[in-house]
N, C-alpha and C positions, 0 to 999 in steps of 0.2 A: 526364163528363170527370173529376169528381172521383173515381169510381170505380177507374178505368182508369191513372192517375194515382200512386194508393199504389202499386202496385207495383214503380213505377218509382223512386220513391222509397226504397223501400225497398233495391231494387237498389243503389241507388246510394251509400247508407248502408251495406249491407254493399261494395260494392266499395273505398269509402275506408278503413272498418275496416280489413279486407284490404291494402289499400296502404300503410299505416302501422306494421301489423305487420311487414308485407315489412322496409321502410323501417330500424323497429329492427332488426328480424333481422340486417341485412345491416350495420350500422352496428354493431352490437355486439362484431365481434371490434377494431374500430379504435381501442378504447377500450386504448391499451395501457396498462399496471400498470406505474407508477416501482417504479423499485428501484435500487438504489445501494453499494458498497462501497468503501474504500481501506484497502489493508494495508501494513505496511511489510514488505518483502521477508525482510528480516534476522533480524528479531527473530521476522515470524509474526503481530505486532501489528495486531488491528484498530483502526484512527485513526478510522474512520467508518463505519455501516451504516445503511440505511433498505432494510426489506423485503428483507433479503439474504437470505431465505430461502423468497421468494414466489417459483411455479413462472413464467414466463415462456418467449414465443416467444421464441429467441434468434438468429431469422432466420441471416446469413450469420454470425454468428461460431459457428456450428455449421462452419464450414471449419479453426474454430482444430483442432479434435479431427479434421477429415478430412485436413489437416498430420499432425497427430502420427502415425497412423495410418504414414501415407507414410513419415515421419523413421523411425517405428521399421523399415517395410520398409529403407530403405537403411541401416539400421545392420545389421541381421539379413542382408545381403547380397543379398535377394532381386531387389531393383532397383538398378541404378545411376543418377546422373544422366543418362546419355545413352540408358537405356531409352524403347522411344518405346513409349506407348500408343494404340492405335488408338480411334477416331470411333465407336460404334455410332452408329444412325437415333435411338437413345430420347436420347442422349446431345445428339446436334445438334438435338432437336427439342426442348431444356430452353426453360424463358422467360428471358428475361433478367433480370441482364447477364450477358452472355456476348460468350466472343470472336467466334463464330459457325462454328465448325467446321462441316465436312462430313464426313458419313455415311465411312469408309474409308480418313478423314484419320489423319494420325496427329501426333503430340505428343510432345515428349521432356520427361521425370520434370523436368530443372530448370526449362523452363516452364510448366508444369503448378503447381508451386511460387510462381513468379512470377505467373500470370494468377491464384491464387487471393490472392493477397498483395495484392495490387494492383487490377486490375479486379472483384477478386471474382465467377470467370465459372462460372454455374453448370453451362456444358456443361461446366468443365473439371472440376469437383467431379464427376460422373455418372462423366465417364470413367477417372479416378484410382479412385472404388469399384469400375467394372464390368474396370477395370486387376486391381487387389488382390483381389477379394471376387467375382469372377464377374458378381454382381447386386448391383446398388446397395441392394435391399432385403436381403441376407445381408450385405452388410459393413456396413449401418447396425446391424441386430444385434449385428454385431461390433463396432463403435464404442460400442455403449450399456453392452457388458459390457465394453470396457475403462475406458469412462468410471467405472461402478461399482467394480470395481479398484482406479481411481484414489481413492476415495474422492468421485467426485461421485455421489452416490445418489439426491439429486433430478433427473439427466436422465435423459433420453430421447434417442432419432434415432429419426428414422422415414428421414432421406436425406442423403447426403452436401454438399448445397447450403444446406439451412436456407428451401430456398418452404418454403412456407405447408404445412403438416401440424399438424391439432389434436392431435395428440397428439405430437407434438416439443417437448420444454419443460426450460428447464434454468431455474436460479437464476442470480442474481450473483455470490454465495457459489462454486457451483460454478464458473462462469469465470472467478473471479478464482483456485483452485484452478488451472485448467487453463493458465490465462496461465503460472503459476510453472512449470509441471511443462514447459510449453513452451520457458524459458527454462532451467531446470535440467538439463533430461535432454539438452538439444538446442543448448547454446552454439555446437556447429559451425556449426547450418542457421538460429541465431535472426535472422543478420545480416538474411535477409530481407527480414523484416518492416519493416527500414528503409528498404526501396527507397522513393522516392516515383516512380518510372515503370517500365514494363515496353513494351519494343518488338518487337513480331509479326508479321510480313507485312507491312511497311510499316507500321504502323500502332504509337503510343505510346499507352500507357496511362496515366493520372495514379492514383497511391494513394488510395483513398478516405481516408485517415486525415489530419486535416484538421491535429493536431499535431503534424505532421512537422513542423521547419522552421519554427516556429511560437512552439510552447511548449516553453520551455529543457528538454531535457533528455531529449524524447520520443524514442525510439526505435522504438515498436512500439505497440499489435498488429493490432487487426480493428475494424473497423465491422460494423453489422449494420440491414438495415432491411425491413421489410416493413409492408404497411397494418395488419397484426394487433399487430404487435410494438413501431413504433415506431420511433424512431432509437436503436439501441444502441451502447455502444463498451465494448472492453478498448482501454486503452491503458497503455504501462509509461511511467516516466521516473527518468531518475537524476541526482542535484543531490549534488554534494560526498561523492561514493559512499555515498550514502542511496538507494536505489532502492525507489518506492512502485509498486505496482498500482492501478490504480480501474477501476471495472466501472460503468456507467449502463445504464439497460433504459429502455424505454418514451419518450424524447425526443420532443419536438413539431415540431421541428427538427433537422438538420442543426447550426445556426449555432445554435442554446438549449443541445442537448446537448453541443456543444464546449466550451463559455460554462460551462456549470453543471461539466462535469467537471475544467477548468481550476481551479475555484471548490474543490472540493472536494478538488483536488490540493494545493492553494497553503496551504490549508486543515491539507493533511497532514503539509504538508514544515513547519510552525510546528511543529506537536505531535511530530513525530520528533525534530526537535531536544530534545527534554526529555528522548528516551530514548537511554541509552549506548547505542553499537553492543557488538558482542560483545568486538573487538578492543579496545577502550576499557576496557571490562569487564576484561578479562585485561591490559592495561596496568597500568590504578590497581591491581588485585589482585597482581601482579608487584612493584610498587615498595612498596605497603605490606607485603608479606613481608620483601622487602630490607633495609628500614629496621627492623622490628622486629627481624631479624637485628645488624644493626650495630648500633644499642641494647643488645643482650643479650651482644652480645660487650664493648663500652664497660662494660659492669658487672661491676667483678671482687672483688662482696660478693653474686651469687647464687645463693652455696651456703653464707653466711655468713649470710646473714640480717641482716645489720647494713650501717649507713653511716654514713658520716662526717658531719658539719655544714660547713656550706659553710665556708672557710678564709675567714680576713680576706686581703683582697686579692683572693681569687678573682670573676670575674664572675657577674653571675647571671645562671642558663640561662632562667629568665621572659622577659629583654628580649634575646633572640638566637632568636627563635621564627620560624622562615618556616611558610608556607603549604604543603598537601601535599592535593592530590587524588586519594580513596581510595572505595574503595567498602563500600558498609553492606550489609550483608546484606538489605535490602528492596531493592536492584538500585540504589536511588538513590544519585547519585554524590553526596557532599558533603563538604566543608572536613573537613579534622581538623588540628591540631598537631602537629607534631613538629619534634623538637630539630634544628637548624639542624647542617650539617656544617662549619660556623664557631666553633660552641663554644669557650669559653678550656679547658676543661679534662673530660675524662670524671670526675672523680671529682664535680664541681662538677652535671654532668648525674643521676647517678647521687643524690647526695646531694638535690636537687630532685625527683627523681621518687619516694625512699622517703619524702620530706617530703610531697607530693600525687599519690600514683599513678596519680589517674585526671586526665587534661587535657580539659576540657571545653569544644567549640567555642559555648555559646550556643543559645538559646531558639530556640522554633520560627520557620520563614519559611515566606514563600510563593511561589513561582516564575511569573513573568510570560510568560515566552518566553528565546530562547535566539539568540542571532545570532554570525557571523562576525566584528563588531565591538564594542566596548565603547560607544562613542558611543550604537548602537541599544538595545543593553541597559536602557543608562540610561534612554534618553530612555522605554522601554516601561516601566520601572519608576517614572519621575515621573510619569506619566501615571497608570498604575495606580495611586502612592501621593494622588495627587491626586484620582480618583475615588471614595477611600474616605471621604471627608470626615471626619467624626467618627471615624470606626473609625481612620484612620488615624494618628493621635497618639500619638506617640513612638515609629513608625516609622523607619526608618532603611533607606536604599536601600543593597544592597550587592549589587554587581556580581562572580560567582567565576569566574573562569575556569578551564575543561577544560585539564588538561594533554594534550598530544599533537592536539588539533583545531585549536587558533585559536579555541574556541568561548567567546563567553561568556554567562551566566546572570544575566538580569537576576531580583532577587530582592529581596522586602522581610523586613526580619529584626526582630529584637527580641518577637515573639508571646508573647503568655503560655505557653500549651496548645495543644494539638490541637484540642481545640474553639474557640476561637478561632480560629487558621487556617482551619477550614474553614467560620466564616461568612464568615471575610475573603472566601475565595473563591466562597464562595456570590454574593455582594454582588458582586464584579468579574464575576462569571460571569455577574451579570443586564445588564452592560453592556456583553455581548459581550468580556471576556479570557479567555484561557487561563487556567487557575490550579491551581496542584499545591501541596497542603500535604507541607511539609520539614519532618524531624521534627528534632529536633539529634543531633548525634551523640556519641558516647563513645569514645574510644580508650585502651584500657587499657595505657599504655605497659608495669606491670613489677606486680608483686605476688608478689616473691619474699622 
């Protein structure tokens, strides 16, 4: 018995080995790989990355590029929206989701648009390739060499739908790339993307894109999910014409991955605030030309070389000083002085600035965050000055407001250095704030 016995034994020990090899085998592509991006549309600015350059399945948001694909035929004139493409058998025979088309059916270009926007239908991605590209494997080709074009050089297609192909893989990086180029090149056809339903043969579809209608500001773009990949999302939003991108790969959920991208949007719209838009940029750069113009015109000793001493009676231009937001050439916006358009007298301006040429706004700060309101500012700058404890003494909260936004800048001032500033913000940074070291500024009114 005990003879006859081992064998079976032994069978049986390798059949479990065996089963458990299977077992990872198969469990192994399910292990999807996080990755993460948020850029700010405008500036180009990455706010946030994690692994934005790790190759990942990008399941259905592989449709965002089988779209573009399509936008650029009907720019190029080849299709119009009421072109109807026809059902092949390999097309109606995709897995799902799908709308469920039949073999010899056919489809018009602006539904086609719609069921991938929305139901995300893989028979309709098959038939839009085998539409454009003959064979869905010749336009994936075509797909992977526009995408390189575009400058995404980490993907790949292997198929217009985004199943499950191990050798289909793009980055976050690249689809947050492609979201822009979707939204840039294609403003006509982007509205789409905000449908939240699509209606087909009786039949509605709901958007998979969970922040529609949701999260302020969302407009667009793709979900993406398969067992290899995960729950992915490109989603755009725009808040007070600041429009960010984020890209998530690899989600555990549905309802985590909404949660998290939400988190890291919210995350971004804090940190944009700190940065000018472009138009802000060219504002403050505008009005500080202006002003050094009318300054230079008010001095009529800058081919004399000489100035007068302030006249008894005259006022001084010291205590007639408003506030002017200007831009430094390190892109940051900050305070400078200049002479008030209230002045008692130009020779009185004049004669004060040959007396101290350079007006000097003060020591370095540090920047907390940036709001719509003054109240928030503060309350984010007491907070912050509160959590420095010791470092914080003889600090001083001052709150600067952006001209042309509503915006203001909650900021702590009085710093010694730079170095200084940036333990400040080392130290607030370990307690979770934002923190940007402000260097002071110098405005060289006149040196004539």
């Amino acid at each position: 018995m005990t003879g006859s016995g081992a064998p079976v034994r032994r069978f049986a020990a390798t059949f479990l080995a065996l089963a458990i090899l299977a077992i990872t085998f198969v469990a192994q592509p399910a292990q999807a790989k996080y990755a993460s991006i948020v850029i700010d549309m405008e500036t180009g600015r990455v706010l946030h990355e994690a692994n934005a350059d790790t190759r990942n399945y990008p399941a259905s948001l592989t449709k965002m590029m089988t779209l573009f694909m399509l936008f650029e035929a009907l720019e190029r004139g080849e299709v119009s929206m009421d072109t109807r493409f026809e059902v092949s058998r390999r097309a109606a025979g995709q897995a799902p989701s799908k709308l469920g088309l039949k073999p010899g059916q056919t489809i018009r270009v602006e539904d086609c648009i719609l069921a991938l926007v929305t139901k995300s239908a893989n028979d309709v991605a098959t038939v839009v390739a085998e539409g454009l590209g003959e064979t869905e494997y010749k336009f994936a080709l075509d797909m992977t060499k526009r995408a390189r074009a575009l400058g995404m050089r980490r993907t790949t297609f292997r198929n217009a739908s985004g199943l499950p192909n191990r050798r289909q893989l793009s980055t976050a990086r690249d689809m947050a790339l492609l979201g822009q180029r979707v939204m840039t090149d294609f403003p006509q056809y982007y509205h789409y993307f905000s449908r939240k339903s699509f209606s087909f043969n009786g039949r509605t579809y709901g958007n998979h894109n969970n922040l529609l209608g949701h999260y302020t500001g969302t407009d667009g773009i793709k979900t993406g999910y398969t067992r290899a990949s995960g729950f992915n999302l490109v989603a755009s939003v725009e808040r007070q014409g600041r429009r960010l991108i984020g890209v998530v790969f690899g989600g555990r959920t549905a309802k985590t991955r909404d949660a998290h991208m939400e988190t890291l949007l919210d995350q971004g719209f804090v940190r944009v605030a700190q940065i000018p838009s472009r138009a802000e940029i060219a504002a403050t750069a505008a009005e500080a030309a202006r002003v050094a113009q009318e300054l230079d015109a008010l001095n009529p000793f800058r081919n004399t070389g000489s100035a007068p001493a302030i006249a008894q009676g005259d006022a001084d231009p010291t205590q007639q000083l408003d506030r002017l937001v200007i831009q430094q050439g390190n892109g940051e916006i900050v305070g400078a002085q200049v002479v008030s358009a209230q002045l008692a007298s130009s020779e009185a301006v004049i004669a004060r600035v040959a007396r101290d040429s350079l007006v000097r706004t003060g020591p370095w700060k540090i920047q907390v965050g940036a709001f719509k309101d003054p109240d928030s500012a503060r309350r984010l700058a007491e907070k912050a000055h509160g959590s420095l404890s010791g470092l914080g003494e003889g600090l001083s909260i001052v709150i600067d407001r952006v001209t042309g936004r509503g915006l203001y800048r909650g900021r702590l001032g009085g710093i010694e250095d730079e170095s200084a500033a940036r333990r400040a913000c080392r130290a607030l940074q370990r307690r979770d704030f934002d923190c940007l070291p402000i260097a002071p500024s110098s405005a060289k009114l006149a040196q004539n």
